[in-house]
C-alpha positions as CSV (number, residue, x, y, z in Angstrom):
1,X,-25.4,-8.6,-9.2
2,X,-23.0,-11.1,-7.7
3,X,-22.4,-13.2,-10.7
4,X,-22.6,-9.9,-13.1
5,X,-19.8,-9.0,-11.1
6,X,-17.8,-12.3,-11.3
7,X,-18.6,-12.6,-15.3
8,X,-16.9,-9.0,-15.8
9,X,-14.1,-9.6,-13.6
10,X,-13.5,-12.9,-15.6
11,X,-14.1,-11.2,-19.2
12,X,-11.5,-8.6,-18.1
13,X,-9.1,-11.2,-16.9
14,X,-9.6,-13.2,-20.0
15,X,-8.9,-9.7,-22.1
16,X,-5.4,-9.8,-20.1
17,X,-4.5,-13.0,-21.0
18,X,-5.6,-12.9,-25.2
19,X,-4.3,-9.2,-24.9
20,X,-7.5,-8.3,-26.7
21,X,-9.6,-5.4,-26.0
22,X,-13.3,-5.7,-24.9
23,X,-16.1,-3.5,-25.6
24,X,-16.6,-0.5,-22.4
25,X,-18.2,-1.7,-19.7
26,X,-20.0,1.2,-19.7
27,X,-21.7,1.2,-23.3
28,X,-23.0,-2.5,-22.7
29,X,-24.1,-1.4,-18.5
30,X,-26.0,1.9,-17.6
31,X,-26.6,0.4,-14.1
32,X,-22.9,-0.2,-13.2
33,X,-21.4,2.3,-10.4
34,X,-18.2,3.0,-9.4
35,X,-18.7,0.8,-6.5
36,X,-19.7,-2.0,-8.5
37,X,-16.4,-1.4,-10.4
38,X,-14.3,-1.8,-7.2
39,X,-16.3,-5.2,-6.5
40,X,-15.6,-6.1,-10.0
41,X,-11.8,-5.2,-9.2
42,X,-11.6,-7.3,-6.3
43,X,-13.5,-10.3,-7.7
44,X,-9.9,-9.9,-10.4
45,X,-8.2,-10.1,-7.1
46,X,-9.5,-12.8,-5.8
47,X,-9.2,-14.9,-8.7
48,X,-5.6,-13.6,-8.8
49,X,-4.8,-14.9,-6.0
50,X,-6.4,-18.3,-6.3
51,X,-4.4,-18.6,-9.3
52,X,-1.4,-18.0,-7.0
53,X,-0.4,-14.4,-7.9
54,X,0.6,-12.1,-4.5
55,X,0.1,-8.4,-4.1
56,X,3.1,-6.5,-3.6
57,X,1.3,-3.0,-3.7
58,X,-1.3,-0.7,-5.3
59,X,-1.4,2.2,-7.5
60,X,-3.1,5.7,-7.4
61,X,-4.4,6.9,-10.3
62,X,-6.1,10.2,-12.1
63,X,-4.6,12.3,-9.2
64,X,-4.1,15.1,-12.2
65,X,-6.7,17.5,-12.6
66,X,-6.2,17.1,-16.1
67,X,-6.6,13.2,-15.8
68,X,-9.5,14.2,-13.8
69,X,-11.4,16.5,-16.2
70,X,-10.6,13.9,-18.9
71,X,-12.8,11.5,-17.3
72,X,-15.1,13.8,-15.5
73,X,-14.1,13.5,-11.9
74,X,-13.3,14.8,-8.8
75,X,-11.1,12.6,-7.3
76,X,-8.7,9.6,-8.1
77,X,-8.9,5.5,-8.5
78,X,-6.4,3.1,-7.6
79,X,-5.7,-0.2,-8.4
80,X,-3.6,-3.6,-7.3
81,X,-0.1,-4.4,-8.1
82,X,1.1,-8.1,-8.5
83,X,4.2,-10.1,-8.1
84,X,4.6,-10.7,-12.0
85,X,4.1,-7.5,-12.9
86,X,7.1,-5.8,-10.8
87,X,10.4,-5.5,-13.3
88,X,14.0,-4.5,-12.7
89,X,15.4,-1.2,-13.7
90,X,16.6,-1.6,-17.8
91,X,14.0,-4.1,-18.7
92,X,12.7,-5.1,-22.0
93,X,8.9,-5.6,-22.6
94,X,7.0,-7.2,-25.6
95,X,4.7,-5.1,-26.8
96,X,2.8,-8.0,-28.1
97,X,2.7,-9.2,-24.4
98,X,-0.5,-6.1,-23.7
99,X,-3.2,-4.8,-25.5
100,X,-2.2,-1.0,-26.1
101,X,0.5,0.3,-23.3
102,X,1.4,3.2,-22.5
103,X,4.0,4.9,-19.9
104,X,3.7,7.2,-16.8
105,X,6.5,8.3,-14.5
106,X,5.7,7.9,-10.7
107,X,7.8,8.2,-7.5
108,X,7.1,5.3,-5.4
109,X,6.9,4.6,-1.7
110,X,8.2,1.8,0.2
111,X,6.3,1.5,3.6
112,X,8.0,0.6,7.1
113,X,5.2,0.0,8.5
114,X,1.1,-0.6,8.3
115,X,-1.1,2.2,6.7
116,X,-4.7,1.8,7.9
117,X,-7.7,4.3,7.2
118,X,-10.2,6.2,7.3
119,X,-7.6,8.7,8.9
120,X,-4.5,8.7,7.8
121,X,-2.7,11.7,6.9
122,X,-0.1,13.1,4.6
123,X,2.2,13.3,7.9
124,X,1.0,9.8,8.5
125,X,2.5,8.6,4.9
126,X,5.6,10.8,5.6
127,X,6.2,9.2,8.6
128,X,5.5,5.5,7.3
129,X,7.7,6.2,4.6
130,X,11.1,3.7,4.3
131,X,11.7,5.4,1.0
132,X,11.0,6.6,-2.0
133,X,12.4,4.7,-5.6
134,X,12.0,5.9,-9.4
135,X,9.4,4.1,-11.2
136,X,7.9,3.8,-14.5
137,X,4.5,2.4,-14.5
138,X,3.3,0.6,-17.7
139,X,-0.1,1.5,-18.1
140,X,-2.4,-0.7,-20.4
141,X,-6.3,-1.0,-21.1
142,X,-8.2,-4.1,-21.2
143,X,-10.8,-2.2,-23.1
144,X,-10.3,-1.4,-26.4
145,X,-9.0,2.1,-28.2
146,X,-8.8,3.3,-24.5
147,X,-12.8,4.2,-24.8
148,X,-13.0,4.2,-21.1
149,X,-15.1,6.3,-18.3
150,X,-14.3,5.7,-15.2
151,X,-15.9,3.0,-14.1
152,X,-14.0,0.7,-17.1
153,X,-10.7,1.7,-15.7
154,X,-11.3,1.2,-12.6
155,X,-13.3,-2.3,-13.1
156,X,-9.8,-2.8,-15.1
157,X,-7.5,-2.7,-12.0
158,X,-7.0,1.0,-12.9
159,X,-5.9,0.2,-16.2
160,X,-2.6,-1.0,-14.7
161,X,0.0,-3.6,-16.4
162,X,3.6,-3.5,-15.1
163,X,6.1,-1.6,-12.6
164,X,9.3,-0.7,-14.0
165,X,11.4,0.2,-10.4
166,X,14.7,2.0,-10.5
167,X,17.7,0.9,-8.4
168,X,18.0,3.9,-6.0
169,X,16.6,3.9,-2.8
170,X,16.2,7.1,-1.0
171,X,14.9,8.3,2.6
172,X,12.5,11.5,2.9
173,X,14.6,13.6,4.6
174,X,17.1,15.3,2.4
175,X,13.9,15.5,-0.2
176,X,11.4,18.2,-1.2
177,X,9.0,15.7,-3.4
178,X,6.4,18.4,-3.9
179,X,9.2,20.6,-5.9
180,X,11.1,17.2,-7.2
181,X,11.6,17.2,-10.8
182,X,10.8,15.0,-13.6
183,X,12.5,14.6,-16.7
184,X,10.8,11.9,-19.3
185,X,12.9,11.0,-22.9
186,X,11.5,9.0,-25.4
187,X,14.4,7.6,-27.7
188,X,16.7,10.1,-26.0
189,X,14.3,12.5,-27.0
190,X,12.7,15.2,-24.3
191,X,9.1,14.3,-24.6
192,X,7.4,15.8,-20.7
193,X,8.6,17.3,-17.4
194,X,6.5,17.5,-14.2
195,X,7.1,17.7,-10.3
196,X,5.7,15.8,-7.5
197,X,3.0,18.6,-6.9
198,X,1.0,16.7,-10.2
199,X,-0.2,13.9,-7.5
200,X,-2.6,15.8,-5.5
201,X,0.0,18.8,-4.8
202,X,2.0,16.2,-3.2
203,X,2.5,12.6,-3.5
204,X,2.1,11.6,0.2
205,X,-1.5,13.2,0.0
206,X,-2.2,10.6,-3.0
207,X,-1.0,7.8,-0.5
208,X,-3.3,9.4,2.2
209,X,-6.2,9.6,0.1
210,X,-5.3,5.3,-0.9
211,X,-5.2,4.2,2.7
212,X,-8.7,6.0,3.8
213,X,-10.1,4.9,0.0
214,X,-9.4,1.6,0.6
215,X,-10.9,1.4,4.6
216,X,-14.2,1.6,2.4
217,X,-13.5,-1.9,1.1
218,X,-11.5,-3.5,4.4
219,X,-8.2,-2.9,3.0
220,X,-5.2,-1.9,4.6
221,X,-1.9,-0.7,3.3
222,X,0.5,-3.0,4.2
223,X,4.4,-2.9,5.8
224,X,6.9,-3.3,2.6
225,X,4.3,-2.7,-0.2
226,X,4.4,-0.7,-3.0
227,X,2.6,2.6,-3.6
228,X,2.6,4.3,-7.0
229,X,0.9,7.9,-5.9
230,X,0.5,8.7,-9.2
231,X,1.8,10.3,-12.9
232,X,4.0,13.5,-12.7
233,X,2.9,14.1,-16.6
234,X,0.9,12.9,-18.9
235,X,0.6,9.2,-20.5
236,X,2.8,8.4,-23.3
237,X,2.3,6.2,-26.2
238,X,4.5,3.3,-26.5
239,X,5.3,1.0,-29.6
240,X,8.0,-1.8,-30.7
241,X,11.7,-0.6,-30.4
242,X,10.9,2.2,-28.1
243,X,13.1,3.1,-24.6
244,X,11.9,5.1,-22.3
245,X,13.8,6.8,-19.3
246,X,12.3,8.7,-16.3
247,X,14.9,10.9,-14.3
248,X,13.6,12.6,-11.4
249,X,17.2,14.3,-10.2
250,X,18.0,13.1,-6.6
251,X,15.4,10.4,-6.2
252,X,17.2,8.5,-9.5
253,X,16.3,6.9,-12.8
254,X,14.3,4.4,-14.4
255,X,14.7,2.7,-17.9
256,X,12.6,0.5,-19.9
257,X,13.0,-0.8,-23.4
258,X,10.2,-2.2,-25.7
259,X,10.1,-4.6,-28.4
């Protein structure tokens, strides 16, 4: 199973760099599980890594019950975030750079201090919490016509591609993030609202749910990283010429530009 596992993770990986879908895992694989798919993640990791990339974070995702029906399950994924795919607020992305993106606006967390399962609780996360920035995350599938299950996404680093992080910087306390707004435009164009409740009611229980997920595999979340807990509303389409703004009222906005 090893080298199956190292021969995915290096198709995927090469799928990134050509920005070429593959065929679903899935459909060429009836005896891969979702564990496999993590192992398959972290062999991407590893060679990540070796090829001198660092982790600045990880992501939550499918912590919507639509998301979750979608897919047919019953509880989220996650996935790792790298140095080169972290961007400053009013960025502009090529399109050509990815396969078929697509956008989803996320609060983040910024952690003072160490997260480490298989107990951690949403007070835990509220607690380890330096603050909270606006973020959009660029979401992007290695497999092609997004014909995934959920083992290909997750396999896929949770289909994940860039961070776009906004420049405000805000503490929990003067914040209710389970009734905080979200505003998404498209071309100046109203396109989706939402509210932090669309992340497992809140977003701190997404982070919760990350830190004891990832005991399961010897991970930890660390001091400074960052966590995106999940979408307030559902994916949007991107294409050439296209800018994007999230504004989620008191925790700030987030702009990206494509072309």
């Amino acid at each position: 199973m090893s080298t199956k596992i190292e021969s995915y993770a290096s198709e995927l990986l090469e799928a990134e760099k050509k920005c070429k879908g593959i065929a679903p895992l899935t459909e060429r694989d009836s005896s891969l599980t979702v564990e496999d798919a993590y192992h398959i993640q972290l062999e991407m990791v590893k060679q990540k890594l070796a090829e001198g990339k660092k982790i600045i974070g990880k992501k939550v995702g499918l912590t919507s019950v639509a998301m979750q029906k979608m897919l047919n399950v019953d509880e989220p994924d996650y996935g790792h975030l790298y140095d080169d795919m972290e961007l400053k607020n009013e960025t502009s992305i090529k399109v050509s750079t990815m396969v078929a993106p697509k956008v989803e606006a996320e609060i983040g967390f910024v952690l003072s201090e160490d997260l480490v399962g298989p107990n951690v609780t949403y007070l835990d996360v509220m607690m380890a919490t330096k603050y909270v920035v606006p973020t959009i995350e660029v979401i992007d599938s290695r497999v092609a016509d997004w014909n995934i299950k959920l083992i290909d996404t997750v396999a896929d680093n949770g289909s994940s591609a860039k961070v776009v992080v906004g420049d405000k910087q805000t503490t929990l306390e003067t914040l209710d993030l389970r009734t905080n707004s979200m505003v998404l435009y498209k071309n100046d164009e109203l396109i989706a609202t939402g509210a932090g409740a669309a992340a497992l009611g809140h977003p701190a229980h997404a982070v919760a749910w990350l830190a004891n997920k990832l005991h399961d595999f010897g991970i930890t979340l660390k001091k400074d990283e960052l966590i995106l807990p999940g979408a307030l509303s559902g994916a949007v389409v991107v294409e050439v010429g296209d800018t994007i703004k999230a504004d989620f009222g008191p925790v700030g906005s987030v702009t990206v530009h494509f072309e």
